[in-house]
C-alpha positions, 0 to 999 in steps of 0.5 A: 296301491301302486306308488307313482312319480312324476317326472315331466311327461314321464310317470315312475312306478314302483310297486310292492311285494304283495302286488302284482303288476301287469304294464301293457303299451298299445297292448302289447305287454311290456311287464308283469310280475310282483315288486315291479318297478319301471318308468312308462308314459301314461299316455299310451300305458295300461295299468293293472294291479292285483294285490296277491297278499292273504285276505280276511273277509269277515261274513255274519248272516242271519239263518233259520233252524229245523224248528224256526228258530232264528239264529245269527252266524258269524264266519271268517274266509280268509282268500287270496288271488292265485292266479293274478293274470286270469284275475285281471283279464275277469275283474277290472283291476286297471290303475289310473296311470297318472295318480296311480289309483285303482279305477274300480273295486274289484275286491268287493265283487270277490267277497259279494261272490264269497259270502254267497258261496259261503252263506248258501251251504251254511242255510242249507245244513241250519235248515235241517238241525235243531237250535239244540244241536245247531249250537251244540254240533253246528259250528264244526259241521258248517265250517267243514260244509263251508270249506268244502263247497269254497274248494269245490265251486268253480266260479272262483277258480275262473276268477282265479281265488284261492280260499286259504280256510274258513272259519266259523266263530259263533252260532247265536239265537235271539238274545231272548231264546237266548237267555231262555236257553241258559236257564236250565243251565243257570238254574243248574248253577244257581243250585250248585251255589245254594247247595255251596252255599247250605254247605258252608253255612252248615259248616260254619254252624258246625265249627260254632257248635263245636267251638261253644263245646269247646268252650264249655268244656274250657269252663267246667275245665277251669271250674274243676281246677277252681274247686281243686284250688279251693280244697288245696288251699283249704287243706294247706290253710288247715295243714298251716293252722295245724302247724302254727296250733303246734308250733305254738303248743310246743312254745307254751310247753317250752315255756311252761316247762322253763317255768317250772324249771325256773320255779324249782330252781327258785325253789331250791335257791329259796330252800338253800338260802333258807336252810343257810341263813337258818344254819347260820343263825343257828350257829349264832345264836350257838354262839351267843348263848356262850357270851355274858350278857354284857357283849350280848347287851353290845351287840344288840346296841350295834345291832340297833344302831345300825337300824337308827336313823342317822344322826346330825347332832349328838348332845350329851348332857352330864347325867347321860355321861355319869351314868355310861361312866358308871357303866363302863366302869362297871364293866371292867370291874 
């Protein structure tokens, strides 16, 4: 929408790049163009904007498939007005010059007459498909009959619209048909995930199987290694035992053999100090069988005194000293 001001009984105008603008004053015609910008008197001017910019009109239509089935079309057509000066001449395009609104909605007979022009090629080329090969094959053959019937129809060229493109987004049936559709196809995947599914848990058995061997093989592993543990041990038990009943063989042995070593030194020991103290008084008694009796009789009083008792008091009477005196003197005779 044009962009007006006012001064007193003077209106300013100032349009925008994508509008064209046609001032006409008593008809004569004073400008045209876009991005137009001038002061008129409102009185005696006649406005006419034609937006010149590229438009999307969104279109959604119901049609019927070769096998009746019902199916929901969804299109994009994107126009633009090409010729704005023939447009404005055929649709009202004409601007309030006081407030500067448009005073009609030329616009909607523009994509009342294009959704027709679109919707009839599209029913024409549903009519002889399937639903099968409609949403299959559909959407590039109804884009392509679209654009071509848009490019070909000479009522828009008099109107002076140009079609950039049409698109076709989607081709829809019931939401019954549908899902009765997608059936085989989610039957199809349901089967792949069983079949994952079945896949995985057969993995997973044959990991447990083969872990369970593994295990039992860890045991009869270590029961083996148990047992060799067991014989070594016995063996170095035995081997120990050996040992220590030699050890202590040789011990007693040694001991055995230091008595007997000891005994017969013992032995000889006796045997010499026998064999000396019998020299010995062997030669004693040689030599006492050489003295009188009287130093025999002495020295068995010496000998006999020094195996008495000791003696605290010695009392000597008068016979006793008579009879040694008589003795002793006797001796020396």
């Amino acid at each position: 929408m044009a962009d007006v001001t006012r001064l007193l009984f003077l209106r300013h105008l100032r349009g925008a790049p994508t509008a064209w603008v046609r001032y006409q004053k008593r008809g004569r015609l004073c400008k045209e163009g876009t991005g137009q910008s001038f002061w008129y008197r409102p009185l005696v001017a006649v406005l006419s904007e034609v937006p010149v910019d590229d438009r999307e009109l969104p279109l959604l239509f119901h049609a019927r498939t070769a096998d009746f089935s019902d199916v929901t079309v969804q299109a994009t057509v994107t126009y633009r007005i090409a010729d704005p000066a023939l447009a404005s001449t055929r649709l009202d395009f004409s601007v309030d010059p006081y407030k500067g609104r448009p005073r009609a909605r030329p616009l909607d007979q523009v994509a009342t007459l294009l959704t027709e022009l679109a919707q009839q090629p599209a029913l024409d080329l549903l009519t002889r498909l399937p639903l099968a090969e409609a949403l299959t094959l559909g959407l590039t053959q109804i884009r392509e009959a679209v654009a071509a019937a848009l490019a070909d129809d000479p009522r828009l060229g008099d109107i002076g619209v140009a079609v950039v493109s049409a698109r076709v987004v989607a081709i829809r049936p019931e939401p019954e048909l549908e899902r009765s559709l997608q059936t085989p196809t989610r039957e199809a995947v349901q089967q792949d995930a069983d079949k994952a599914t079945y896949a995985r848990r057969a993995q997973a058995v044959e990991r447990e199987r083969a872990i369970a061997e593994n295990e039992l093989q860890n045991k009869i592993e270590l029961a083996r290694r148990e047992q060799q543990l067991v014989e070594q041990k016995g063996a170095n038990d035995r081997r120990r035992a050996e040992l220590d009943a030699a050890a202590g063989l040789a011990t007693a042995q040694g001991e055995a053999e230091k008595e007997r070593t000891l005994a017969a030194a013992q032995a000889d020991r006796v045997r010499a100090v026998g064999a000396a103290e019998a020299e010995a008084e062997a030669a004693r008694m040689a030599a006492y069988s050489d003295l009188p009796p009287a130093i025999l009789q002495a020295l068995a009083m010496r000998e006999l005194a020094g195996q008495l008792p000791e003696i605290g008091q010695l009392t000597i009477t008068p016979d006793l000293l008579s009879g040694a005196l008589t003795r002793l003197a006797d001796g020396q005779r």
